[in-house]
C-alpha positions as CSV (number, residue, x, y, z in Angstrom):
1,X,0.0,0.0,0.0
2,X,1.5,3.9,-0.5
3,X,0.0,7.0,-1.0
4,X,0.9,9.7,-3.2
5,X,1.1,13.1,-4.8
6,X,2.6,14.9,-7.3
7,X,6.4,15.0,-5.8
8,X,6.2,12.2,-3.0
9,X,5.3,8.3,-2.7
10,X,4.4,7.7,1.2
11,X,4.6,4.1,2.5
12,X,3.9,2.6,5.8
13,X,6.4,0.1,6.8
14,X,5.9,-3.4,7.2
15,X,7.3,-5.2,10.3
16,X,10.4,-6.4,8.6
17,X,11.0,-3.1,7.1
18,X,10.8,-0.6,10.2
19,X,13.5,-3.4,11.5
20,X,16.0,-2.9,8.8
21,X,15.2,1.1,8.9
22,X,15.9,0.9,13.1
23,X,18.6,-0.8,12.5
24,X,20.4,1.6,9.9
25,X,18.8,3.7,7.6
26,X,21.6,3.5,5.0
27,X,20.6,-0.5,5.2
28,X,17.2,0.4,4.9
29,X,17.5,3.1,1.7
30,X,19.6,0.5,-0.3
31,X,16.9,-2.2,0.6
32,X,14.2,-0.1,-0.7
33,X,16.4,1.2,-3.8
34,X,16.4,4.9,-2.7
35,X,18.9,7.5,-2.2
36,X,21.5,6.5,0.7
37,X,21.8,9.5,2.8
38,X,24.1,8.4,5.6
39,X,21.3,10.1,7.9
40,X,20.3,7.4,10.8
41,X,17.6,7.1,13.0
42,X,18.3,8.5,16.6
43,X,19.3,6.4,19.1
44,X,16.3,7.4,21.7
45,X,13.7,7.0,18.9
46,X,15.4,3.2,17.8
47,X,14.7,2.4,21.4
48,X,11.0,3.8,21.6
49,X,10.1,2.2,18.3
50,X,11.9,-1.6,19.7
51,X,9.5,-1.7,22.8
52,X,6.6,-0.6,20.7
53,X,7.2,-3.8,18.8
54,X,7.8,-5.7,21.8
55,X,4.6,-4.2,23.1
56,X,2.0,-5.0,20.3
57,X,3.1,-7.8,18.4
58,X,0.0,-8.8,17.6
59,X,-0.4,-5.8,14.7
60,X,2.1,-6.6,12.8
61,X,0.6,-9.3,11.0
62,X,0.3,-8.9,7.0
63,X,-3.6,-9.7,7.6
64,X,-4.2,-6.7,10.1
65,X,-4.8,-3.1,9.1
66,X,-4.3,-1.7,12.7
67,X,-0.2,-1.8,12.1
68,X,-1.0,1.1,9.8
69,X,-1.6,2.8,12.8
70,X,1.4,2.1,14.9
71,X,4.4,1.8,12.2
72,X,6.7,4.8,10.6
73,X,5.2,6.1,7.2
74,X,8.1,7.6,5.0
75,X,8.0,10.4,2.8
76,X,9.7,9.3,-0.7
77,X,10.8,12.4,-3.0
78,X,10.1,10.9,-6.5
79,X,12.2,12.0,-8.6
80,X,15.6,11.4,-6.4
81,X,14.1,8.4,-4.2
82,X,15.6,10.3,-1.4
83,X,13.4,9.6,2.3
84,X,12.2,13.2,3.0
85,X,10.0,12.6,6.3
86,X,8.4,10.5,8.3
87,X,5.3,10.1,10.3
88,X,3.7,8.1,12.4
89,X,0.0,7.8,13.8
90,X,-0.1,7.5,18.0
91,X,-2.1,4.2,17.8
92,X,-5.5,3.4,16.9
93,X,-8.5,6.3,16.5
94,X,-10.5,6.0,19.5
95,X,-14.0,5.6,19.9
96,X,-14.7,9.0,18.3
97,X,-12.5,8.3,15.1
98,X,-9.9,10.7,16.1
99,X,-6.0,10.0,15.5
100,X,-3.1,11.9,16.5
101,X,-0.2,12.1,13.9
102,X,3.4,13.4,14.5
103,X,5.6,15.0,11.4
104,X,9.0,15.3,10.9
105,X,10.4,16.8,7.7
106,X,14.4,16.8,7.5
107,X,15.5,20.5,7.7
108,X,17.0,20.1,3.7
109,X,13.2,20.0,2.6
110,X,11.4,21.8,5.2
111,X,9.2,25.0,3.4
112,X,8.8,23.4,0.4
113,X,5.5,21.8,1.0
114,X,6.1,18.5,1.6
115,X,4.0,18.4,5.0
116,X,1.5,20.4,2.9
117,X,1.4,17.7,0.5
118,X,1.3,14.5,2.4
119,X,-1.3,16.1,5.1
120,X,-3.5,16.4,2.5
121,X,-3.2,12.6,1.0
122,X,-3.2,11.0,4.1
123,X,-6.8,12.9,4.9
124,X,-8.2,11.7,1.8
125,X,-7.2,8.4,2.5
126,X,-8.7,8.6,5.9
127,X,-11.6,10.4,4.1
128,X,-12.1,7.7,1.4
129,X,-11.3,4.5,4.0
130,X,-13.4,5.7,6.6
131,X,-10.8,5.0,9.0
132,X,-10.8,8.3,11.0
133,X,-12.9,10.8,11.1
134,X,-10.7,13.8,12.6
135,X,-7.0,14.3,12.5
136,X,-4.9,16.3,15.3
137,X,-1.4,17.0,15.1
138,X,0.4,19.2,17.8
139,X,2.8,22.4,16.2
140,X,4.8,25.0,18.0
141,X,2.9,28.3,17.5
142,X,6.8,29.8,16.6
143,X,6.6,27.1,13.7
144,X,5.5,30.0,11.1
145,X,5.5,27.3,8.5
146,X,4.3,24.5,9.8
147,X,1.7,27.0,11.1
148,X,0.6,28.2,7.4
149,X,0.1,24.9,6.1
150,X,-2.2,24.0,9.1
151,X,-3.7,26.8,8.1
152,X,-4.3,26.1,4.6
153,X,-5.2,22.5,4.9
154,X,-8.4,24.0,7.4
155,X,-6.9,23.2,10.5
156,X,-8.0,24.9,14.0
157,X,-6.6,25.4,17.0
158,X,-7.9,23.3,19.5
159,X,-9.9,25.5,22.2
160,X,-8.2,26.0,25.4
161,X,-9.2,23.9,28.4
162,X,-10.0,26.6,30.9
163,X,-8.8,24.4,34.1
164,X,-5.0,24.7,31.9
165,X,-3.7,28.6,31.5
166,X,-1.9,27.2,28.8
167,X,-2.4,27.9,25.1
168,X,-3.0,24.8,23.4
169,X,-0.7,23.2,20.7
170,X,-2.7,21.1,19.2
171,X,-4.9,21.9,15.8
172,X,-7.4,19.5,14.7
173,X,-9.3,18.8,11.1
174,X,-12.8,16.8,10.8
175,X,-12.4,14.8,7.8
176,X,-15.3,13.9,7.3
177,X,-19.1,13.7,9.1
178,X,-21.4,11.0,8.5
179,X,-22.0,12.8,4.9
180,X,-20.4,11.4,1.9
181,X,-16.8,11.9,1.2
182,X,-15.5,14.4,-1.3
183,X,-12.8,13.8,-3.7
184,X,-11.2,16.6,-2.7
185,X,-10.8,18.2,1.0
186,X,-11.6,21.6,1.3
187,X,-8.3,23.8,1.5
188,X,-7.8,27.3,1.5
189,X,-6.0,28.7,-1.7
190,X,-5.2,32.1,-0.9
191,X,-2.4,30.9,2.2
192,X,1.2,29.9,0.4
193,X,2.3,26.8,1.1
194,X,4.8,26.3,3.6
């Protein structure tokens, strides 16, 4: 399975796949036939991602969709088959059909859309799958681009709790209602992307 859009390919990774990418990248990129960076995963994130395994081994069979919820996607540039990001979904939607998805674009191809780009295909998947309903991610407010792309993909700021005095980092999209899905999310033209 991969999504895509114009400039990138992004693929969940299958068990064996997130182990070769944990292990070393570089191992991983000439695996997969892409670009080899000599970037590697950190060292605190290898161990986070080991025990997650450890955890759950249960869905990370080839016949269960819900490892789609709890492996690393990549981010595939096209044209150079260079890795360009990376997400991941924080487990299952709950009962509401809300998931939580963390980004991280490497600094050479950050403001140049590419969390623009793969926001938007992985809420029409979720939009055309009926997976999830609404999407949060969590951005820091200095972030000006990430910030504009939220913005342009329809995102809002998640209201502030009024037991916390903090201002909320969190911005959240519904996907979809119990209405049919569109083809194509509504986004807001006028705002650049990132």
């Amino acid at each position: 399975m991969k999504l895509e859009s114009k400039r990138i390919e992004i693929i969940p990774l299958t068990l064996h796949e997130m182990r070769i990418f944990i292990k070393s990248r570089s191992d991983y990129e000439k695996h997969a036939n892409l670009k080899v960076t000599g970037e590697e995963v950190p060292e605190f994130y290898k161990e986070e991602v080991k025990e997650m395994i450890k955890q759950d081994p249960e869905f990370w069979t080839s016949k269960n969709k819900e490892y789609l919820f709890h492996t690393m996607w990549l981010m595939i540039l096209k044209d150079t088959r260079t890795i360009v990001g990376q997400f991941l979904f924080n487990g299952h939607p709950n009962e509401h059909g809300e998931v939580e998805i963390f980004f991280m674009v490497e600094k050479p191809y950050r403001r140049k859309g590419i969390a623009y780009e793969a926001m938007l295909e992985i809420m029409k998947w979720g939009c055309k799958t009926k997976l999830f309903k609404k999407v949060f991610i969590e951005a820091d407010l200095q972030n000006k681009a990430a910030m504009a792309s939220l913005r342009k993909l329809g995102f809002k700021q998640q209201p502030v709790d009024e037991e916390e005095e903090i201002t909320p980092t969190k911005y959240y999209k519904t996907i979809y209602t119990d209405e049919p899905c569109m083809d194509d999310l509504e986004v807001d033209p006028i705002h650049d992307q990132e």
